[in-house]
C-alpha positions, 0 to 999 in steps of 0.5 A: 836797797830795795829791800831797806827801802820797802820795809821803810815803805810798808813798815810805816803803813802799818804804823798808820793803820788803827789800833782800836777795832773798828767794825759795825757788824752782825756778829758777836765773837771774841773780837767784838766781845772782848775789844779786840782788833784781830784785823792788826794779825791779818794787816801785819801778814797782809804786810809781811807776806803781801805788800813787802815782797811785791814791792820790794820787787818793784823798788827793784826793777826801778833801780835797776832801769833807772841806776843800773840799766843792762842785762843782769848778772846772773844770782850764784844762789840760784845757779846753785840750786840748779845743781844736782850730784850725780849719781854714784855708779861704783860697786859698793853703792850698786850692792847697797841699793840691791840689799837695802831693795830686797831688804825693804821687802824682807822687813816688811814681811817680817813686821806682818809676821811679827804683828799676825804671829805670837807677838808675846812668844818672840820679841818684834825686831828680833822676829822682823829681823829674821824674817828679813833676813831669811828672804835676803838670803833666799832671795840672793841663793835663787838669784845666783841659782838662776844666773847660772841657767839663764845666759845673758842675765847678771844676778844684780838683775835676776835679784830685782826680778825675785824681788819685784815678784815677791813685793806683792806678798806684802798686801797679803801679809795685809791680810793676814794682820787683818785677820788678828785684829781684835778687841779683847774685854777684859772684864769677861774675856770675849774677844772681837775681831774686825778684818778690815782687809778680808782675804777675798779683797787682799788676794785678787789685789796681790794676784793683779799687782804680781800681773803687772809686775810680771807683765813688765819685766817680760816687756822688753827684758832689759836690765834697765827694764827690771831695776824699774820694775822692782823701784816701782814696786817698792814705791807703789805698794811696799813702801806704803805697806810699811808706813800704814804699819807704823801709822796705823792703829786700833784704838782701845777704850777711849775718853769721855765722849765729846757730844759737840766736837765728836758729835758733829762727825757722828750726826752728820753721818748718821743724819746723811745716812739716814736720807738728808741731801748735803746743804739742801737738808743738812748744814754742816762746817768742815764739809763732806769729806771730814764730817760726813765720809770719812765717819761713814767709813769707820762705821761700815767697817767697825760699827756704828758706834762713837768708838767705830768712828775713832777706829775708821779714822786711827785705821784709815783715815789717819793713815791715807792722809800721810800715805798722800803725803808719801805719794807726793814725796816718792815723786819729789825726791825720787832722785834721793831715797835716802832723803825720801826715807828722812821725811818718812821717818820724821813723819813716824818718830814725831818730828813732823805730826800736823796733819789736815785729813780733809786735804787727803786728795791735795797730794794727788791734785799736786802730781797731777798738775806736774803732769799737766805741766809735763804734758798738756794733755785733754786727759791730763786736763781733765783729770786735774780738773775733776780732782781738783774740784772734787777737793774743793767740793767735799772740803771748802777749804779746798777752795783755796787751792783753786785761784793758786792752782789755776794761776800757777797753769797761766803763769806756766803756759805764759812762761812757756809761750813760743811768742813768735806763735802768739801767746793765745796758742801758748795758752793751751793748758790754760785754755784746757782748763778752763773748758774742762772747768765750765763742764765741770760746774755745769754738770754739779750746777745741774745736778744741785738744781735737779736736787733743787739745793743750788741756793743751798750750796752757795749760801753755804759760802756766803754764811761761813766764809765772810766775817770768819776773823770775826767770829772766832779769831782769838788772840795769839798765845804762844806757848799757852797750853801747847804739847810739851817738846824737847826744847819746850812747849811752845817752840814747835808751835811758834816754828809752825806759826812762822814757816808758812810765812817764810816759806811764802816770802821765799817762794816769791823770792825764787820765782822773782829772781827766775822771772827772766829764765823762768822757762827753765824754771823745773815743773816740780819747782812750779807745782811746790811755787803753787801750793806755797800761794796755796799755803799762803792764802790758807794761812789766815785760817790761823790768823783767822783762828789761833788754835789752827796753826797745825792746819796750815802748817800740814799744808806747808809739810810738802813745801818744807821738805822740797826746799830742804831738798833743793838745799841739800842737793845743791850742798852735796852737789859741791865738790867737798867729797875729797873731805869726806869720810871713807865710809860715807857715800860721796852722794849723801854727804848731808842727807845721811847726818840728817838721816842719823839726826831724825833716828838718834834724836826723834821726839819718839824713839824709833825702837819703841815705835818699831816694838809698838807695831806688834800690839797696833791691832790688837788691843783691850777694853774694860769691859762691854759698852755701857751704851751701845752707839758711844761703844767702847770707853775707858771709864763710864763715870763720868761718860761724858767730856764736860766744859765745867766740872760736872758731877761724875754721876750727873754725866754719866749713862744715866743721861743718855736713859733719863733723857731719852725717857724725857724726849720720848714722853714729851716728844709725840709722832711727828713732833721734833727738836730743837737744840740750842746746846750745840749737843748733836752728838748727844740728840741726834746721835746716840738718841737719834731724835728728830732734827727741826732744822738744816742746822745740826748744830747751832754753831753756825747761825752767827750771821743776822741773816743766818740766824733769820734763816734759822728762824725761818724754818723754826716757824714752818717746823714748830718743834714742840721741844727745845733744848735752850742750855746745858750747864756741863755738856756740848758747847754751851758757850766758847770763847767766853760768850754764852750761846744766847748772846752769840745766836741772840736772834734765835735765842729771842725767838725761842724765849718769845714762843717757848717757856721752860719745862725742867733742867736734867742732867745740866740740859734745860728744855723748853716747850712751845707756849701753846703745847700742854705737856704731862706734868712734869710729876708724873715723869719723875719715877721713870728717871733716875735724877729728879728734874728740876723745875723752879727757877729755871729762867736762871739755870743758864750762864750770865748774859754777858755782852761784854763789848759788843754793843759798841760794835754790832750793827743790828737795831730794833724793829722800832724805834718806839719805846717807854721811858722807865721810871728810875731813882738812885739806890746807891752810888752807881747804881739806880732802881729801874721801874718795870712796867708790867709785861715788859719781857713780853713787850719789849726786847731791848734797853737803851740806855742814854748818857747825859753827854758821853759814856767812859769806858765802863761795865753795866750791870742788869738785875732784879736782885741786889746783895746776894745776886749771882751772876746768873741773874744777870745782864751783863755789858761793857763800853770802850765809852765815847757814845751817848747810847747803848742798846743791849737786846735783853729779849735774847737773855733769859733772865730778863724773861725770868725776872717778875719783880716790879724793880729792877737794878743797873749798875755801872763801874765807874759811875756814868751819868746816866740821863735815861734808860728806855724799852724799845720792843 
């Protein structure tokens, strides 16, 4: 009843809330551009994942005290759930578990040996096999050998000891692969060789791991202490060893270059490196780990190159992300390893593959907090805190994970309470924290201002965080554009657009439902219940941006697998043994189908993914790189990824000569640039030019006070060059809207204190009015593509506003204007009087109705006929107001224009009283 009637309740509040967007803002994005209101997503999951459980929860206590006073029976779900198999302590599981413990350590050696030894000579599995194969047997004969010398010791036990000793070996088998890990060019034949893991770092690591491992079996020598010994082990170092074998690879020769996406990894690096302070000189999105260190480490070990970033993320980054994840996984499920195998092997046949690299430290912060929850330690506190912040610090997305963690902590520690004591003093792990909190932010506040960039850091957050819906939100395709599937392209998307919602309403269930035994509630259940609300606020970044839906999902992995777990072990913990086959274990009774699903059905087969380990580090290119810092790359013509179709030669190499020949010609000592192409891969790293701003890339001036930031430092810098377009290249327009029109502050300022110089390769440059460059004449044999230098007002897309008039909030510095003289031309249109100067003059048209507009398209120009819309000022409105103000001062065809008429046309006809320059 509760549940019918809160769906009644919050279904039609929803009903009531408005379909037409109604927002005034700074911002011009895809919903403002396009009409369309993205807040409906984030009110329906509001709805949904908010407002429907919470008051389903009260409805239910209301109905519960008021027609059902009393104790509450106690839910068989739950107590179901609370159930676990016992082990199974027979013979036949006790010789399983021993050889499938050595096995996994002979398999291991074996793909090492595999990957560093002829793989053309001996097929992998058969070779992996052997090897496996061999070290059972040898491992098993020593056992027996030295159960007959040693009394007292049973060769169960002297087995996990030789185990446990040998585990080790497996990270020098790590160096070995290192030293066969090499690029061969097939062109001349050279081969290069990277040793990501040198010999003098693998032994010195296996030597202190075959330490401990000896160490503890010498602790206290029981049989107990042994078979933890070589589990530890195998968890530790073994288990990892294997799957950054199978998630590991070195790239061969890559695509064109992508100048924007790629480019923000490869500048932000560089220009870190080169000696700017984070946010206090440099501005960059995805924060410090994705854009700045995770690129660092691709190149200290495989060059400072474009390739060298690919092969630090497929070799190391890619890789530690999942490795986190089996971190946090072994912990779970340590009570099921053949559980613990599934999610491994979903994760290396493709069946799970959403993975977010910049949460790599989350699965650690979560084990963390589950031995806070343990033990309420200082310590502990202190050492949860710390990386919980580092998270939030190096990623901002993290962030989000601050409020969920911290309040699973207070809900704990209220849950737990002893009230005869008081429930301050149950709060000391909040308490705890929160001190550790305070130091924590004092000692980085502290050390921002000695940097002198606190300012810088929190305007970091006020820039980007509010408005995101805004700004990129889109509409929700499913199914357009995604990766094919076996039961179709768009299931797996849909699959991961609804599981984190499910999985919120049912973590709210499970704790409502405990909420009156919650001191029984597990710290494992606590610490996934944290990471679900976690999940929940992370996933309007999806709302907020429809192609993210693998994002949040990547966080929601962990919570998935935990209650596909809890399931699973409270069905095995039924009494349905007496049923079940002879041959299957009486423990694993839906584990091992499940186990069989992943390898018989996997969306890549695990033979060929097995064979695929062989060749992993070891792979080939065409030939030498055309350009040093791009690195190796498949094919050079076209070298670059284009967001129109380009000329092949165009964007080939010799853009990257011609225009560093340009730059390096207009660009004097001390000089810098500024580009309004979102091409930092392009400027600020392969030609690595002086950078006029703190934004790398102009992406992220969308914000009116943003943008005026921007122009701030525009004014003291004065960049002599500007990059103002680029027809193929970088990120020239997304979602439809050019970057004039997004960014039309700082496109007007641009316009008003630069001309245009040439168009090359697709970029068109700007010089500062008061500069006299070299004629452009004088550079043209130097180039291998003559510039172009006419017209060049017009070399640039449509300044289309499409409907964004009717919701921006920006307005001219003044109210004062000029009427224009207009007659009609033709039905719908009317001929516009230009008054002389009027693009240096004036910056925006007003355009009055005689009573309302309808909903209706305008269209600006100076030509008729054979116009292209690249001579154009484009805007559109829904209707119902008397005025539109358009800020033409952004476009640069209202700079370009120079007849003395011009003509606006509007579909439908409107009844257009006036039309007014305001400056």
């Amino acid at each position: 009843m509760a549940v019918l009637t809160a769906a009644g309740f919050v279904g039609t509040g929803f009903y009531l809330l408005p379909e037409r967007l109604d927002v005034h803002t700074d911002i011009v994005g895809y919903p403002t551009f396009y009409n369309f209101n993205i807040e409906r997503y984030l009110w329906a999951y509001a709805a949904m994942a908010g407002a429907f459980p919470l008051v389903t929860a009260a409805l239910y206590i209301f109905f519960r005290r008021t027609f059902a006073p009393g104790p509450a029976e106690p839910l068989g779900v739950i107590e179901l759930l609370d159930r676990r198999a016992a082990p199974d302590e027979s013979e036949a599981a006790r010789t399983a578990t021993a050889a499938a413990r050595v096995l996994c350590v002979g398999l291991a050696l074996g793909l090492e040996a595999a990957i560093s030894l002829d793989q053309n000579s001996i097929p992998v599995i058969p070779l992996t096999i052997l090897v496996a194969v061999a070290y059972g047997i040898l491992a098993a004969t020593g056992a027996a050998l030295l159960a007959r010398r040693i009394h007292g010791r049973t060769g169960y036990e002297l087995l996990s000891a030789i185990n446990a000793v040998v585990a080790p070996a497996t990270v020098l088998g790590l160096g070995w692969v290192s030293t066969v890990t090499k690029v061969t060019v097939a062109s001349d034949g050279r081969v290069h060789r990277y040793p990501w893991f040198p010999w003098w770092l693998a032994v010195p690591i296996a030597a202190i791991l075959c330490i401990f491992v000896i160490r503890a079996l010498h602790r206290d020598g029981s049989r107990a202490e042994f078979a933890r010994a070589e589990r530890r082990v195998l968890l530790v170092v073994v288990a990892p060893v294997v799957l950054f074998l199978f998630l590991a690879y070195l790239p061969g020769a890559p695509e064109n270059i992508d100048t924007f996406h790629e480019g923000e990894q490869l500048a932000a690096a560089h220009l870190i490196q080169a000696g700017r302070f984070p946010w206090r000189d440099l501005l960059f999105i995805h924060g410090l780990l994705g854009d700045v260190a995770q690129p660092l480490l691709g190149f200290s070990v495989f060059g400072d190159t474009r390739w060298g970033n690919l092969a630090g993320q497929s070799m190391f980054v890619v890789p530690a992300s999942w490795l986190g994840l089996y971190a946090l996984c072994a912990y779970l499920f340590r009570d099921n390893w053949l559980f613990l195998l599934g999610t491994q092997l979903a994760v290396v046949t493709g069946w799970v593959f959403a993975l977010q690299t910049r949460f790599v430290l989350l699965p650690f912060v979560i084990l963390l907090l589950v031995a806070l929850f343990r033990r309420g330690t200082w310590p502990r506190a202190i050492a949860f805190m710390s990386l919980l912040a580092v998270q939030a610090i190096v990623s901002p997305e993290g962030t989000y994970a601050v409020p969920a963690y911290l309040l699973a902590v207070l809900c704990f520690d209220l849950a737990n309470a002893d009230r005869a004591r008081g429930v301050m003093r149950g709060l000391r792990r909040t308490m705890m924290c929160g001190l550790t909190g305070l130091v924590i932010a004092a000692a980085w506040f502290t050390f921002l201002a000695f940097e002198h960039a606190v300012g810088d850091f929190l305007f970091y957050y006020r820039t980007f965080a509010p408005g995101h819906e805004l700004t990129g939100g889109l509409t929700i395709a499913i199914g357009i554009g995604q990766a094919g599937t076996p039961w179709g392209g768009d299931w797996y998307y849909r699959f991961e657009a609804a599981a984190p919602i499910a999985l919120v309403l049912l973590g709210v269930w499970y704790f409502a439902a405990r909420a009156r035994s919650a001191r029984s509630i597990s710290v494992e259940d606590w610490a996934m219940g944290a990471t679900a609300v976690f999940l929940g606020l992370y996933y309007v970044k999806f709302l907020d941006r429809s192609d993210h839906v693998y994002q949040p999902f990547a966080v929601a992995i962990p919570v998935l697998f935990y209650v596909l777990y809890r399931i699973v072990s409270a069905v095995e913990a039924l009494r349905l043994t007496s049923k079940r086959p002879q041959w299957m274990p009486p423990r694993h009774l839906v584990t091992l189908p499940l186990v069989a699903l992943i390898l018989l059905a996997p969306p890549r087969s695990f033979t060929k993914t097995v064979q695929s380990v062989s060749y992993r580090f070891a792979t080939s290119v065409p030939s030498e790189p055309s350009v040093a810092r791009v690195g190796y790359v498949l094919d050079t013509d076209p070298l670059f990824h284009s967001v129109f179709p380009a000329p092949a030669k165009t964007i080939d190499a010799s853009l990257v000569s011609d225009v560093g020949t340009i730059m390096h010609t207009y660009l004097r000592p001390g000089d810098r640039l500024f580009d309004l192409s979102n091409n930092p891969g392009l400027f600020w790293y392969l030609l690595r030019l002086p950078l006029a701003t703190r934004y790398y890339h102009v992406s992220m001036a969308i914000r009116e006070n943003t943008q005026r930031d921007v122009i701030a430092e525009l004014r003291r810098e004065r960049p002599a060059l500007v990059v103002f377009s680029s027809d193929w290249i970088g990120l020239p327009f997304w979602d439809g809207i050019s970057n004039a029109v997004r960014h039309y502050d700082i496109s007007r300022y641009v316009l008003d204190h630069y001309r245009p110089l040439l168009w090359s390769h697709g970029l068109l440059l700007f010089v500062r009015n008061d500069e006299r460059p070299p004629p452009v004449a004088d550079l043209v044999p130097k180039l291998r593509e003559r510039p172009k230098t006419t017209e060049l007002y017009f070399r640039t897309f449509s300044c289309d506003w499409g409907y964004a008039p009717d919701f921006l909030s920006i307005h001219p510095p003044s109210e004062a204007g000029v009427t224009m003289s207009s007659h009609p031309e033709s039905p719908g249109i009317i001929a516009l009087d230009r008054p002389a100067g009027a693009s240096s003059r004036y910056g925006w048209l007003e355009v009055e109705s005689a009573s309302k507009f309808s909903a209706a398209r305008f269209v600006l120009t100076d030509a008729l006929g054979g116009a292209t819309d690249r001579r154009q000022v484009v805007f559109s409105t829904r209707g119902g107001t008397s005025m539109l103000r358009v800020e033409v001062g952004s476009c640069s065809q209202w700079h370009g224009f120079r007849g003395r008429t011009l003509y606006l046309g509007a579909d439908p006809t409107q009844a257009i009283r006036a039309v007014r320059l305001v400056p």
